[in-house]
C-alpha positions as CSV (number, residue, x, y, z in Angstrom):
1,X,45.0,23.9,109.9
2,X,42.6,26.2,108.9
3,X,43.5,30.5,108.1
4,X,45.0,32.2,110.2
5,X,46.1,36.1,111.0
6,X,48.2,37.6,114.1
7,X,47.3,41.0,114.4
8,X,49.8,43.7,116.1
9,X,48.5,47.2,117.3
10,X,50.7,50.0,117.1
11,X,49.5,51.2,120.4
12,X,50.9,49.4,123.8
13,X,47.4,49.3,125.2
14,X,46.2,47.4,122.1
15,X,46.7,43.5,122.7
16,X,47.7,41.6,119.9
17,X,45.1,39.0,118.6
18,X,44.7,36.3,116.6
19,X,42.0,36.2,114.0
20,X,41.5,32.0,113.4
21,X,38.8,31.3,110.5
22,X,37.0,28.2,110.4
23,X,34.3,26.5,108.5
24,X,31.5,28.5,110.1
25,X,32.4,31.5,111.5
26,X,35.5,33.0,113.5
27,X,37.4,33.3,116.5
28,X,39.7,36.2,118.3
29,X,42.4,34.7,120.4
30,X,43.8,37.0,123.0
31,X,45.4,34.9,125.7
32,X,48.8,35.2,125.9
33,X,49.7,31.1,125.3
34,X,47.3,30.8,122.3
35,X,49.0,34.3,120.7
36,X,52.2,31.8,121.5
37,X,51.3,28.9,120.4
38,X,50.1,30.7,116.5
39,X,53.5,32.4,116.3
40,X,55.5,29.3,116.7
41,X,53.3,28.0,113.7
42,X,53.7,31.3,111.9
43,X,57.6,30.4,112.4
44,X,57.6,27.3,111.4
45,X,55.9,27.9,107.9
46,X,58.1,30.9,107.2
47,X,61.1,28.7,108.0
48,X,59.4,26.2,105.4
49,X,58.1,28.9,103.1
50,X,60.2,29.1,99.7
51,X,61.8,32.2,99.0
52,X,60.8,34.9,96.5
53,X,62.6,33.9,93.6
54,X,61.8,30.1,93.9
55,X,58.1,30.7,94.6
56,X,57.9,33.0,91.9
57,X,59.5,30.1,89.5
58,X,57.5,27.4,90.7
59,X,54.0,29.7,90.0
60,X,55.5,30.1,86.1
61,X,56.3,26.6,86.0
62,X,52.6,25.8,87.6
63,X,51.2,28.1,85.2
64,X,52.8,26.9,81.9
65,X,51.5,23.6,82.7
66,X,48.0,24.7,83.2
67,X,47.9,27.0,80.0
């Protein structure tokens, strides 16, 4: 999986995109089923994603054992 962004416009007539980066350039996604398909990802890693406190402990725990 490579970077990606979902962009939301504040203005109806503004579609939202998705910014995809890859090894060589970019890509803008506008079709409604590939705007789908990123935000099911999107929920899937913030369902996975640690929460503040524990992310925040496991960076100081990282770091400590770098220094």
């Amino acid at each position: 999986m490579t970077g990606f962004r979902i962009l939301d416009f504040a203005h109806p007539r503004d579609p939202t995109i998705v910014y995809v980066e890859h090894l060589t350039g970019a890509l803008f996604l506008e079709r409604e089923e590939e705007i789908g398909r990123y935000a099911t990802i999107f929920d899937h890693l913030r369902a996975e994603a640690l929460g503040i406190s524990h992310s925040a402990q496991l960076i100081s725990r990282i770091a400590d054992e770098i220094a």
